[in-house]
N, C-alpha and C positions, 0 to 999 in steps of 0.2 A: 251324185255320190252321197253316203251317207257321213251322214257329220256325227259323231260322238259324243256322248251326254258331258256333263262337267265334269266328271272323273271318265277321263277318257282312257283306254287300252285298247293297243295292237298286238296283235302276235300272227307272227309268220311261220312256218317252220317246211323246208324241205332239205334234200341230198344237190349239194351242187358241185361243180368241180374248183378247184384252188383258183383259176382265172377268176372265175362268176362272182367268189367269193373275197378277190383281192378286190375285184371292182367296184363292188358292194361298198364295204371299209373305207377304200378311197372315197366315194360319192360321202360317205359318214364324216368322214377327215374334211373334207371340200366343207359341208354344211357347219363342222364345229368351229373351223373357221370366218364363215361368214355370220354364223349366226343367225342358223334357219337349216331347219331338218325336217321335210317332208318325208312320213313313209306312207306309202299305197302298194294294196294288194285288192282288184275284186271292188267290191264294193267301200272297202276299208284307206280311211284316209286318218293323220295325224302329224300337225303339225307343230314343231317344238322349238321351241329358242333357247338354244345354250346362250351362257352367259361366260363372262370372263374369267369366274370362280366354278370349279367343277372338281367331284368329287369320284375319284378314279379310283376302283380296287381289279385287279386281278387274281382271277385264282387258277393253279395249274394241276391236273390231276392224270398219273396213268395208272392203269390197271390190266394186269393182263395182255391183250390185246386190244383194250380201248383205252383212247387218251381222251383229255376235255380241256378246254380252253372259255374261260368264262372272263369278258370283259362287261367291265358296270360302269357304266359314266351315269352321275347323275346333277340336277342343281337345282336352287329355286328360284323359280323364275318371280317372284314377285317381292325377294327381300334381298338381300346384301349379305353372302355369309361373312361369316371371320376371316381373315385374311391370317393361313397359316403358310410355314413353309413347309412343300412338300417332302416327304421323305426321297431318297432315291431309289432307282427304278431303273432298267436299262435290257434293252432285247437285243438279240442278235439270229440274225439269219445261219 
């Protein structure tokens, strides 16, 4: 496999159906939990460790006939951020 320079990036992008895609999110939910998030695709490999403190924004957008759904988690992995309390936030099926 090829390993990634020090600034490392992956990107994926295909059409998949709601299943393929809740699976996905899950396995994401599994690794933020443990603290270890492998993605591979091909020859592309990247591995990442969430931390306890993580930096979530969502953004929702529709238009027309297409809708968007952008989730950002991010964190640093080599220092301690501030400890804030987060705003609220809440989804529903």
């Amino acid at each position: 496999m090829t390993h990634l320079s020090q600034n490392e990036k992956f990107e994926y992008e295909s059409i998949q159906d709601n299943v393929s895609v809740r699976d996905f999110i899950q396995s994401l939910l599994d690794g933020i939990e443990h603290g270890r998030i492998i993605l591979q695709s091909n020859e592309d490999e990247i591995i990442m460790h969430p931390n306890n403190l993580l930096k979530f924004t969502v953004k929702a957008r529709k238009k027309e006939d297409q809708s968007r759904l952008n989730i950002k988690v991010s964190w640093k992995e080599t220092k301690l951020a501030a400890i804030t309390k987060p705003k609220s936030l809440t989804a529903t099926a």
